[in-house]
ROLUMDREN-423934 format. One record per residue (C-alpha): x, y, z. Coordinates in nm, 3 decimals, m for minus. Each point is the difference from the previous one (the first is absolute). Last residue first. Layout:
<pts>
X,Y,Z
X,Y,Z .
...
</pts>
This chain:
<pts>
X,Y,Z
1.933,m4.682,3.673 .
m0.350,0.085,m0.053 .
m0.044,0.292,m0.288 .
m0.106,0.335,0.182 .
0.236,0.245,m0.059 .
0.208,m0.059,m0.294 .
m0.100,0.283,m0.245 .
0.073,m0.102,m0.393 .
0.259,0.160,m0.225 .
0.052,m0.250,m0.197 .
0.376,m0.069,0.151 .
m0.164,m0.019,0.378 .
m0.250,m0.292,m0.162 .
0.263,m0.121,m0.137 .
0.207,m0.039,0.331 .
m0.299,m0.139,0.192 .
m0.095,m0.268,m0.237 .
0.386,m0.074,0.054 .
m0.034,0.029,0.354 .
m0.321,m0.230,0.036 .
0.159,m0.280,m0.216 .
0.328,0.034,0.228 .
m0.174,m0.046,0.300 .
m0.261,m0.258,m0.138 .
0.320,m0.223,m0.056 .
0.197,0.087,0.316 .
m0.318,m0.120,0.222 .
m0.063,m0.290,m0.252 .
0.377,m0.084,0.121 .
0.250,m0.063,m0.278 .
0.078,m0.361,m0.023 .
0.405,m0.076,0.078 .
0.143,m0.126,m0.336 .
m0.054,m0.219,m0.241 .
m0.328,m0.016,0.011 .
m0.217,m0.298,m0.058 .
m0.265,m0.023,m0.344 .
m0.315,0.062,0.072 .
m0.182,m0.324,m0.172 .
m0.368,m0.030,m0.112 .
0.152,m0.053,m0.347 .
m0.197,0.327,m0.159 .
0.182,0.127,0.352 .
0.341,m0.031,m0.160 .
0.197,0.333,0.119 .
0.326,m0.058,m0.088 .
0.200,0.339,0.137 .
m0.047,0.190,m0.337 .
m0.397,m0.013,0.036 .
m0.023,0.116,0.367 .
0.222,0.320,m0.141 .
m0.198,0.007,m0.232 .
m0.302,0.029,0.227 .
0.222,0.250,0.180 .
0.069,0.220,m0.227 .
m0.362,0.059,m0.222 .
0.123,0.004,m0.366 .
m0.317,m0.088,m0.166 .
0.126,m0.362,m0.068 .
0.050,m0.047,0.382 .
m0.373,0.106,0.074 .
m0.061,m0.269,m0.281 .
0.199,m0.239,0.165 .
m0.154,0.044,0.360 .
m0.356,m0.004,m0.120 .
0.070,m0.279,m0.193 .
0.149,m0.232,0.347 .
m0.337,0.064,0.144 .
m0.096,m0.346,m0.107 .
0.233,m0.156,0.188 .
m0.223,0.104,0.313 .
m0.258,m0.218,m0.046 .
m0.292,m0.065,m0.280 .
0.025,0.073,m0.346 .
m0.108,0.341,m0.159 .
m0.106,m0.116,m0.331 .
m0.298,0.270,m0.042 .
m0.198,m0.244,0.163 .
0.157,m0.014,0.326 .
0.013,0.400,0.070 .
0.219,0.260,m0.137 .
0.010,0.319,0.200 .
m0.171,0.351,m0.152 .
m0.332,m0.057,0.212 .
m0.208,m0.056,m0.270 .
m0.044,m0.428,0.076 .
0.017,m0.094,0.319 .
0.270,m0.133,0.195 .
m0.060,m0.365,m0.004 .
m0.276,m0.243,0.189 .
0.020,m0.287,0.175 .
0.332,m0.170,m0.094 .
0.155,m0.127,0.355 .
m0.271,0.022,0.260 .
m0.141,0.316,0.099 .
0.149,0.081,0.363 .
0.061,m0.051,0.281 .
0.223,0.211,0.241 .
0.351,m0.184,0.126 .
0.239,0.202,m0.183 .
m0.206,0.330,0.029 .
0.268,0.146,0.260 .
0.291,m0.120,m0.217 .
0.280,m0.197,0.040 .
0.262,m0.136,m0.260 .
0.211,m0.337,0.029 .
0.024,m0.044,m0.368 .
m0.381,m0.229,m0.027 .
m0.159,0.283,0.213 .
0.076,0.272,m0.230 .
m0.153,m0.209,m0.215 .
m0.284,m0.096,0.135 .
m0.060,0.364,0.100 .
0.018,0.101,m0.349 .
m0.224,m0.259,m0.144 .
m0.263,0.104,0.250 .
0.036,0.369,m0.108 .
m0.109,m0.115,m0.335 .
m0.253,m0.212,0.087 .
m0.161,0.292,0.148 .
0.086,0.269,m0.259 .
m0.201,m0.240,m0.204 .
m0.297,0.266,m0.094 .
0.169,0.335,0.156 .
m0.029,0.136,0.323 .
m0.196,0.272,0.088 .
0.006,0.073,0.416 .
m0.090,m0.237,0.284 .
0.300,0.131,0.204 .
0.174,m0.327,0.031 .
0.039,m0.054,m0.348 .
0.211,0.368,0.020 .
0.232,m0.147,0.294 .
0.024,m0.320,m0.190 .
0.119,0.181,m0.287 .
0.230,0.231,0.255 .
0.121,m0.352,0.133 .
0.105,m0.138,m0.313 .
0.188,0.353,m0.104 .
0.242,m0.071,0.324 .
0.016,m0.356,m0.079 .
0.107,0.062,m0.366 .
0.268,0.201,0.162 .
0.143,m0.282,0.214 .
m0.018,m0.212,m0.255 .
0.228,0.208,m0.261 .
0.122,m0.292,m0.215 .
m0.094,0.168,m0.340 .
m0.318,m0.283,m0.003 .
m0.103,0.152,0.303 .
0.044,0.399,m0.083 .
m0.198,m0.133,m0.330 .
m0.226,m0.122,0.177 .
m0.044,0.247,0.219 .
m0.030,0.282,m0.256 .
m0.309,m0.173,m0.185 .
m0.200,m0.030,0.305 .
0.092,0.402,0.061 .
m0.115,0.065,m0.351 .
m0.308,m0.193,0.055 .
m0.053,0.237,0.288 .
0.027,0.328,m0.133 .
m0.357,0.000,m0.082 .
m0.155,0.019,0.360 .
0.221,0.371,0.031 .
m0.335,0.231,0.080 .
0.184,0.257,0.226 .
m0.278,0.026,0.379 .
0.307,0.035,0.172 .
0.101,0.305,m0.184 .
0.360,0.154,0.034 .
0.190,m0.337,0.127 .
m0.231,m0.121,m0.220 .
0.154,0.198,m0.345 .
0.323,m0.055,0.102 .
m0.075,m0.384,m0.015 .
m0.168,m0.028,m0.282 .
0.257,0.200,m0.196 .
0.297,m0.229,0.121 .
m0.200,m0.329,m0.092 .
m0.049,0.174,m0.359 .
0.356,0.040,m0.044 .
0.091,m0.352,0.125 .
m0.289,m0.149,m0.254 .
0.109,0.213,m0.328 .
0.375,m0.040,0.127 .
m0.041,m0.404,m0.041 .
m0.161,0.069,m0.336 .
m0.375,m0.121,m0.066 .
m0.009,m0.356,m0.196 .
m0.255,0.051,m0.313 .
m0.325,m0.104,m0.002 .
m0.171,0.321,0.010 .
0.240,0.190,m0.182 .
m0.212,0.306,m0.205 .
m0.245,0.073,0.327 .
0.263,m0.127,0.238 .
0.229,0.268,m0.071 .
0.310,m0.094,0.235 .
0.176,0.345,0.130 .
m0.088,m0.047,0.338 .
m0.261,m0.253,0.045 .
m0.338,0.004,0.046 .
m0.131,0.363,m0.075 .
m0.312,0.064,m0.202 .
m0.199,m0.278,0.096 .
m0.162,m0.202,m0.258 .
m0.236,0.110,m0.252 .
0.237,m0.073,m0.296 .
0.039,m0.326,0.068 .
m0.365,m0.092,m0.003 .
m0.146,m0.096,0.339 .
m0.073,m0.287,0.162 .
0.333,m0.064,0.120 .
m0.006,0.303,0.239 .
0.329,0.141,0.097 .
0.037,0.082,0.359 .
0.028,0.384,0.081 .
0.352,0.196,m0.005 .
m0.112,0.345,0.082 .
0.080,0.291,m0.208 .
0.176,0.311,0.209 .
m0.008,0.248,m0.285 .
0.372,0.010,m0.083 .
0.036,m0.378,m0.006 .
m0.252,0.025,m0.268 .
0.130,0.261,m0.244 .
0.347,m0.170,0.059 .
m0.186,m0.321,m0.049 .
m0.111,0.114,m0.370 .
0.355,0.085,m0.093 .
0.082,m0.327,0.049 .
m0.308,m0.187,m0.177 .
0.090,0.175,m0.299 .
0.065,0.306,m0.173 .
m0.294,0.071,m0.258 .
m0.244,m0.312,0.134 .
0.051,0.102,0.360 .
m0.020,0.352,m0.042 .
m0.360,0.057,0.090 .
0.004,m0.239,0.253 .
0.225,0.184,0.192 .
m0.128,0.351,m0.067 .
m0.329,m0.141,0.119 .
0.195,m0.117,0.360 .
0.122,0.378,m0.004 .
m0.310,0.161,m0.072 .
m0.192,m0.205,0.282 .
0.274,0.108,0.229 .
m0.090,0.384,m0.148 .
m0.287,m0.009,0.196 .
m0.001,0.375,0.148 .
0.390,0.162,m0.095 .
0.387,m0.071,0.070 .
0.204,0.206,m0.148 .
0.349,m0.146,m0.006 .
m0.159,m0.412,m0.063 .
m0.233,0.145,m0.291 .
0.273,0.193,m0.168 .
0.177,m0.344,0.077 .
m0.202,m0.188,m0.201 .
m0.021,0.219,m0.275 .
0.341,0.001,m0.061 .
0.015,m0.343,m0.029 .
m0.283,m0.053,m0.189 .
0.155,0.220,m0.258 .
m0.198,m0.188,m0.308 .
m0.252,m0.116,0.204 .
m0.176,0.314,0.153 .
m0.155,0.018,m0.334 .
m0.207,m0.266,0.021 .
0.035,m0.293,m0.279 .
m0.285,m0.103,m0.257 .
m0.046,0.391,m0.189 .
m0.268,0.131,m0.232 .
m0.148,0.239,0.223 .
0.266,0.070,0.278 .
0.112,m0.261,0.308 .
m0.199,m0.047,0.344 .
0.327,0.006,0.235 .
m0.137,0.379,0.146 .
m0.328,m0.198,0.084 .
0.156,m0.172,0.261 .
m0.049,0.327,0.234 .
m0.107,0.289,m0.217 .
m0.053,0.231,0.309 .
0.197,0.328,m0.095 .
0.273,m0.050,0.174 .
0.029,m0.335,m0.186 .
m0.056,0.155,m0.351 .
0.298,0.248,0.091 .
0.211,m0.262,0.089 .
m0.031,m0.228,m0.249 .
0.040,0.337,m0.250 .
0.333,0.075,0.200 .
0.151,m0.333,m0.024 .
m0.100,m0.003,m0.398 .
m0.205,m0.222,m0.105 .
m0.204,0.238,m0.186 .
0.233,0.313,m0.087 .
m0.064,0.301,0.240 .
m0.178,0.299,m0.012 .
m0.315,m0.047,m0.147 .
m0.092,m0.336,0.121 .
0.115,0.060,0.346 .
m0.204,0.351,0.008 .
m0.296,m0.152,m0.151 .
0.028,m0.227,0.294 .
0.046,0.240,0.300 .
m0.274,0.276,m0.158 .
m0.260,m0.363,0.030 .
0.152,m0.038,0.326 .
m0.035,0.328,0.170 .
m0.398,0.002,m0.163 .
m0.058,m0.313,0.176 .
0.113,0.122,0.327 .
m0.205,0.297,0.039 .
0.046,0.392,m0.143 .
0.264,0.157,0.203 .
0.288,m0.238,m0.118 .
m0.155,0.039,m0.308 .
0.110,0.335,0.006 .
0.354,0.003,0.046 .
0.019,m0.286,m0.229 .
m0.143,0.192,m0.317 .
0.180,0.315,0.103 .
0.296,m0.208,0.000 .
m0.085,m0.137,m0.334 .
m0.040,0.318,m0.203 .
m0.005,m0.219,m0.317 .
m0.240,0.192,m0.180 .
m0.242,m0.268,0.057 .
0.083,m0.093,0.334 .
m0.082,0.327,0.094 .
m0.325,0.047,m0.131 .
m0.162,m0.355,0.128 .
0.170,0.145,0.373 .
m0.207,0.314,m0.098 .
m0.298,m0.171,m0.115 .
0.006,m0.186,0.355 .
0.069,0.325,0.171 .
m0.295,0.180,m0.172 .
m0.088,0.299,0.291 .
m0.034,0.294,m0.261 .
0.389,0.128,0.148 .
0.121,m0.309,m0.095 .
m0.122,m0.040,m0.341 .
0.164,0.351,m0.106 .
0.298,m0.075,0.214 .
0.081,m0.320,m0.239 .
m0.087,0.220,m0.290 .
0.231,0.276,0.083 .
0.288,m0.324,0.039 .
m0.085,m0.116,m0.314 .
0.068,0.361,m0.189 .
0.283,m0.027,0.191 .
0.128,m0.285,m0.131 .
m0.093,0.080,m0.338 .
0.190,0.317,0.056 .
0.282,m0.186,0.092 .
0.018,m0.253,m0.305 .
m0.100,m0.343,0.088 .
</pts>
């Protein structure tokens, strides 16, 4: 605008004033672009009028999915609707910089904007994968609830494991890191809130002690044994088979000397029933066999992917496809040392990403 056309806007905007017509002067303003006018007096109009100025503001002065324009559109009340993408378009477009986007929302926090975050999430899940969707979803304070089996894969849960996308891998083996990373999330997260939904990271536990059993590390396979029969105990969601499974574990902790506190429980007898179907772990039918030996893939796939210390499990002669844990040649490390050193190395990169250590368990 040239100056005397704004100031031919600003005579009009006292013109309408001075007759009374605020709402035709905030109309007036935004208009000819006189946009602090506009906001000054919507502010003194009601709420709805403030956000309506807000929005056209966003749109007009900033670039849509832009930081700024998400912002804008979330001051001024669009909640999840700021993800809804243009005419014509399939992807929002927060998803492009979701990065940035997230932690414009993170700095500034505003009214429901944990609903924004877990949308953002699912919104770039197809775009930039499952990974980037759990940053979305870590961020928002997702719970970990049971899988149901009934359901289609793509209705599960959000979260179940950390960076394992059970929606695309279903049957596929989870990582080790996916199931220790998501243990260390459920935890923080109930040491904050008591009432933290983690019923689905319980297969992955299953999973870990067998393959801390079948590695040669009884003593910590115990320790996860008796937080399983901790969470049977409770009455909580459990699985189809988790049961047998458990069982299985005990007996063979039992069968190397091993003690647990649901060693002498009953249980389903051997075969009834196999994790069910849906909930991202293979079950019976999908060729999972029965016993520990068969977590032996898990193990060599996480040691394909470059994971240290399944390879390193790999290198030394592990044969569990055998049923076999081949003796060490030296002095056994303690399961003390072992989870020591796996906590301080998911400690150190953790420090090297740039992430807050207060509150993981030690």
């Amino acid at each position: 605008q040239t100056e005397a056309a704004r100031a031919g806007a600003a005579r009009e905007l006292e013109a309408l004033l001075l007759a009374g017509r605020r709402e035709e002067a905030c109309e007036h303003a935004m208009g000819c672009g006189l946009w602090a006018d506009a906001l000054l007096l919507s502010s003194h109009i009601d709420a709805a009028m403030w956000k309506t100025v807000m929005a056209r503001y966003a749109a007009e002065v900033s670039v849509a999915g832009s930081p700024l324009a998400t912002l804008y559109s979330l001051f001024a009340g669009s909640g999840p609707g700021v993800l809804a993408p243009p005419s014509g378009a399939t992807e929002s477009p927060l998803a492009a910089r979701w990065a940035e986007n997230l932690a414009m929302m993170l700095a500034n926090p505003t009214t429901d904007d944990t609903e924004v975050i877990t949308q953002l999430g699912d919104s770039v899940r197809a775009s930039w994968g499952a990974c980037a969707a759990h940053c979305c979803y870590l961020l928002a304070e997702t719970p970990l609830p049971l899988p149901d089996g009934a359901l289609p894969h793509a209705e599960q849960p959000r979260l179940q494991l950390l960076g394992h996308d059970e929606r695309q891998a279903a049957r596929g083996f989870p990582s080790l890191h996916s199931i220790r990373g998501t243990e260390l999330y459920a935890a923080s997260r109930a040491s904050l809130d008591p009432d933290f939904d983690d019923a689905g990271i319980a297969p992955g536990l299953l999973l870990y002690a067998h393959v801390l059993l079948d590695a040669g590390e009884a003593d910590a396979a115990a320790r996860y044994a008796d937080e399983l029969e901790r969470r049977r105990a409770l009455g909580g969601p459990l699985p189809d088979g988790f049961d047998a499974r458990l069982r299985q574990l005990h007996e063979q902790l039992g069968a190397g000397g091993g003690a647990t506190e649901g060693a002498g429980e009953s249980y389903p007898a051997a075969g009834e029933g196999q994790l069910a179907d849906g909930g991202g772990y293979p079950a019976a039918a999908d060729g999972y066999p029965e016993g520990s030996a068969a977590l032996a893939e898990p193990l060599a796939h996480a040691a394909q992917e470059g994971y240290p210390q399944e390879a390193e499990y790999a290198a030394e002669g592990y044969a569990a496809q055998e049923g076999e844990v081949p003796a060490a040649e030296g002095p056994a490390e303690s399961a003390d040392q072992y989870a020591a050193d796996q906590y301080a190395a998911e400690q150190e990169q953790y420090a090297q990403e740039g992430y807050a250590q207060e509150g993981y368990p030690q």
